[in-house]
N, C-alpha and C positions, 0 to 999 in steps of 0.2 A: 578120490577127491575128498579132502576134507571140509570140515565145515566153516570155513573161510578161502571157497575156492580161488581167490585173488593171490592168497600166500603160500601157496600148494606148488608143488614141482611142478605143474603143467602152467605156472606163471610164464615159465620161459618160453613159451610157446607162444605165447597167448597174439602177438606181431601175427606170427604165420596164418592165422585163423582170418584174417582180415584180403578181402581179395586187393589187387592193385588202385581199381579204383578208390575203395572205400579209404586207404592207407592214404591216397593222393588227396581226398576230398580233408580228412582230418588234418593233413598237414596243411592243407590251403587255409584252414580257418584256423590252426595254431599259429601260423604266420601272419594273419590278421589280427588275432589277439594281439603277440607282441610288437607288429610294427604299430596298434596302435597304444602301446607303452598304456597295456589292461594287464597286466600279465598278472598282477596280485590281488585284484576284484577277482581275477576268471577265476583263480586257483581258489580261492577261499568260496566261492558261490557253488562251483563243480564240487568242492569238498562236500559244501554242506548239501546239496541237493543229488548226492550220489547215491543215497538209500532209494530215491524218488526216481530212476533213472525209468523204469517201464511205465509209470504214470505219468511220467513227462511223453513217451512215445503215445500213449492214448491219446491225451491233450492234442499231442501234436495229429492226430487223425481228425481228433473235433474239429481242429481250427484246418483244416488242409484246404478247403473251399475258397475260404478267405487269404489263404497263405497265397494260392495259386494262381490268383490276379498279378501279384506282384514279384514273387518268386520264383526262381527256375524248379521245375516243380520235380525233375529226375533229381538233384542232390539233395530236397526235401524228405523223398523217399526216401534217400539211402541214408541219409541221417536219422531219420526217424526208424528205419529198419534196425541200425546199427544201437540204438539207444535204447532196443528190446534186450540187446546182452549187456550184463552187467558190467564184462569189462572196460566197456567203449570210455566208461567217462574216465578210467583209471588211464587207456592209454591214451586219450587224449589229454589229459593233463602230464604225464610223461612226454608227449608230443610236444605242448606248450612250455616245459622246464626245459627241454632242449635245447628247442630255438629262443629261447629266452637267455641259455647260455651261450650259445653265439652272439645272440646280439652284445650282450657285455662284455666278449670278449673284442670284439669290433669297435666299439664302442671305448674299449682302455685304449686300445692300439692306435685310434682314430685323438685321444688326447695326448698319449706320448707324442703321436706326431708332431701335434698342435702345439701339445708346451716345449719340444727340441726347436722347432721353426721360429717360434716366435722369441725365443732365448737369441737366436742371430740377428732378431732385427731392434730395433731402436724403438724408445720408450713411446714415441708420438704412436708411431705406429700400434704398438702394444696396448695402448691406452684406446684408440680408436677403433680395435677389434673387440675391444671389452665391451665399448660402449654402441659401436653400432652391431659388431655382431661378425664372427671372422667366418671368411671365407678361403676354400684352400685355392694359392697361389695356380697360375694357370701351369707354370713350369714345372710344377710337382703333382699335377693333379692324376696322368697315366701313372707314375710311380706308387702314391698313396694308394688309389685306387688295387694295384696290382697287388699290395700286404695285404687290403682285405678281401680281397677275393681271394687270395690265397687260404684266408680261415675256412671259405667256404670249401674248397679241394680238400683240406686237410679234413674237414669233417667228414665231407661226403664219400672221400676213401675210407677212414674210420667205421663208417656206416654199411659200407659196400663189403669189407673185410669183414665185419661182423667183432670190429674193436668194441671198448666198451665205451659208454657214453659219458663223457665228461661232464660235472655240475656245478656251478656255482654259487648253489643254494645257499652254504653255509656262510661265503665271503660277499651277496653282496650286503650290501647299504642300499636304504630307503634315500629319496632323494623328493 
């Protein structure tokens, strides 16, 4: 192991190291990140606060009394366990790029739809989705739905095969 063991051969590894649950609890809070459209506060906060990762788990012992009134106090542990190795905030933030690129990829899919539909119908109408806010058609709603769910199969087999993980980092736009 060299002396940046994040960039070392045993980087590839570094998933397996993680039991099931702990893999499932990170992805539950990467997915809270980006659905609630944090994704570039997270990533720049976990950057900066990646050197700090075991003095945050301390912290997090200080405060557990008080945490435990109002938090499930089994995924506390295991969060605060996990934030004793250093790589947790690296693949958590891999976790969050991830599903950060599905959601944009969902998210383009979800407007090509919207600007081919709305290309068929009439200006009134076009003008009244702008202005109140569009909503998708009830006749097309099982269809659309089924291209994005399909992002999710394509990933999730991606992920199962051990494909590599696609990114969007470089293409998107700040909005």
């Amino acid at each position: 192991m060299g002396f940046f063991p994040l960039h070392s051969a045993d980087d590839k590894n570094a998933a397996d190291r993680y039991s099931d649950d702990e893999k499932a609890l990170l992805d539950k809070l990467a997915k809270k990140v980006v659905h609630w459209k944090m994704t570039a506060p997270a990533i720049m906060a976990l950057e900066s606060v990646k050197p700090l990762n075991y003095i945050g788990s301390q912290t997090m012992v200080f405060f557990e009394p008080i945490i435990q009134t109002i938090f499930n106090l089994k995924d506390y542990d295991t969060i605060r366990q996990m934030l004793e190795r250093r790589e947790t905030i690296e693949m958590l933030l891999l976790r969050i790029e991830f599903f950060d690129a599905i959601a944009r990829r969902k998210e383009k899919l979800f407007n090509k739809l919207k600007k081919e539909y709305l290309k068929t119908q009439t200006t009134g109408y076009r003008f009244k989705s702008a202005v109140v806010g569009f909503r998708v058609p009830k006749h097309l709603e099982a269809d659309w739905k089924a291209k994005l769910d399909a992002i999710d199969a394509e990933t999730s087999e991606s992920q199962q095969t051990g494909g590599a993980q696609k990114s969007d980092a470089g293409t998107g736009t700040s909005s």
